[in-house]
Rosetta silent file (secondary structure, phi, psi, omega in degrees, C-alpha in Angstrom):
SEQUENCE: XXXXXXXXXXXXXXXXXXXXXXXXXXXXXXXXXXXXXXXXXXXXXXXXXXXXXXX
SCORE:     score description
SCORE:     0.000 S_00000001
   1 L     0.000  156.329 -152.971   14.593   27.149  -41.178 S_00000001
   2 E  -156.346   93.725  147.867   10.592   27.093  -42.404 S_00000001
   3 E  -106.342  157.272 -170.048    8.571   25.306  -39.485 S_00000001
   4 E  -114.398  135.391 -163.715    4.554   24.823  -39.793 S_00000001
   5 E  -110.791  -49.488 -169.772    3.085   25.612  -36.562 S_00000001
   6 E  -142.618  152.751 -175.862   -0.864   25.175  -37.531 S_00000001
   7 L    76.477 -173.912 -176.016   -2.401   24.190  -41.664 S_00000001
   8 E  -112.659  152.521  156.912   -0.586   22.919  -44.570 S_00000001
   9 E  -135.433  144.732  169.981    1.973   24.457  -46.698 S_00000001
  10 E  -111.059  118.498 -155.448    3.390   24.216  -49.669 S_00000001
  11 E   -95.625   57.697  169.823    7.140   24.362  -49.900 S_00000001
  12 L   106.535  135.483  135.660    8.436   24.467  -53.707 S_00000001
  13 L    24.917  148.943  143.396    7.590   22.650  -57.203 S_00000001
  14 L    97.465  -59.647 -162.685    8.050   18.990  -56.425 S_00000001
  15 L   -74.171  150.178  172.380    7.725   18.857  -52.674 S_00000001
  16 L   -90.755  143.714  173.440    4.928   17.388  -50.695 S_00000001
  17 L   -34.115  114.797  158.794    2.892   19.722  -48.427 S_00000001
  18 E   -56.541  158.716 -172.107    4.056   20.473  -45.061 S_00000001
  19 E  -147.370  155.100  175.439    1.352   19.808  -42.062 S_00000001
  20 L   -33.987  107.801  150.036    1.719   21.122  -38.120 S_00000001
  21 L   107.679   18.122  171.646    4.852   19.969  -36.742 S_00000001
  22 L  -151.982  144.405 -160.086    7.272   19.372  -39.917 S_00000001
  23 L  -136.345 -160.082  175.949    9.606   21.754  -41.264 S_00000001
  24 E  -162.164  149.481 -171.864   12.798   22.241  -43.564 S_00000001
  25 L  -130.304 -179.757  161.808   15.981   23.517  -42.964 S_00000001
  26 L  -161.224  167.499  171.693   18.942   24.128  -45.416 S_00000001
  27 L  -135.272  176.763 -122.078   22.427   24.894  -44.722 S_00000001
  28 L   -44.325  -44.308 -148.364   24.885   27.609  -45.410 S_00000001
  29 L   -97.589    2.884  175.471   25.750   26.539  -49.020 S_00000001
  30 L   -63.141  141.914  156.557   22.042   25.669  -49.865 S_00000001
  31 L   -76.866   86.681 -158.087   19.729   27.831  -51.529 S_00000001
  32 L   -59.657  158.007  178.079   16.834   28.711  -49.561 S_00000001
  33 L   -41.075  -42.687 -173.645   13.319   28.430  -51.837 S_00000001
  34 L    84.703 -117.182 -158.649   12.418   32.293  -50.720 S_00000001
  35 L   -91.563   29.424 -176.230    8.647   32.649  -52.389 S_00000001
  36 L  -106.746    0.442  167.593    8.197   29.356  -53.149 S_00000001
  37 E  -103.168  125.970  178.093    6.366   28.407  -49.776 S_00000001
  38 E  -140.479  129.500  170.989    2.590   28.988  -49.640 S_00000001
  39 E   -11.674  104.442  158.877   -0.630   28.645  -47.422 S_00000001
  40 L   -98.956    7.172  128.757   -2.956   25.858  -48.445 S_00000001
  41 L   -85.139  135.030  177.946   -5.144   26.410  -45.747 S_00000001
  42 L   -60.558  148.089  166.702   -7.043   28.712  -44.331 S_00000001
  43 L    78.888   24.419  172.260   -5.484   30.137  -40.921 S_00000001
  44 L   -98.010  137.199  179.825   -1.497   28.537  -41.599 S_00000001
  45 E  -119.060  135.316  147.508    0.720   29.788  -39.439 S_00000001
  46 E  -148.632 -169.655  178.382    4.674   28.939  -39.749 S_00000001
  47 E  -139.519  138.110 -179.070    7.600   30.240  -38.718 S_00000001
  48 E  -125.556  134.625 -170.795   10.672   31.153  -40.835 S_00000001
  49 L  -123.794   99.434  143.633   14.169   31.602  -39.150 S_00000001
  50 L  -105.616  150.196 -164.552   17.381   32.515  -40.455 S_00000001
  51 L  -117.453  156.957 -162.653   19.921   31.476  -37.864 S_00000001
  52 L  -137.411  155.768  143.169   23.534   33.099  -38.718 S_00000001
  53 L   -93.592  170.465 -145.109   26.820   32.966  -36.437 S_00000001
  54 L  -145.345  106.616 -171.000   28.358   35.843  -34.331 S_00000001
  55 L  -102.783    0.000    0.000   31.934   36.283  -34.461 S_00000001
């Protein structure tokens, strides 16, 4: 999970720029981008989460 807490980002070739308060997820069999999300603002903050289960 990739949420933008404050700024813009940009998350991979193609996509439009994330802004404060929209994010992207993927699931298990997806492939996340990795280094393809970057600042476009000065002072962006996000938060990236992988969430896994615990058997």
């Amino acid at each position: 999970m990739f949420y933008v807490l404050d700024g813009r980002w940009r998350a991979g070739a193609g996509q439009s720029p994330l802004a404060a308060g929209q994010g992207l997820w993927w699931d298990e069999g997806d492939e996340a981008p990795g280094g393809a999300f970057a600042p476009l603002s000065p002072g962006a903050v996000a938060l990236w989460a992988d969430v896994a289960t615990v058997s």
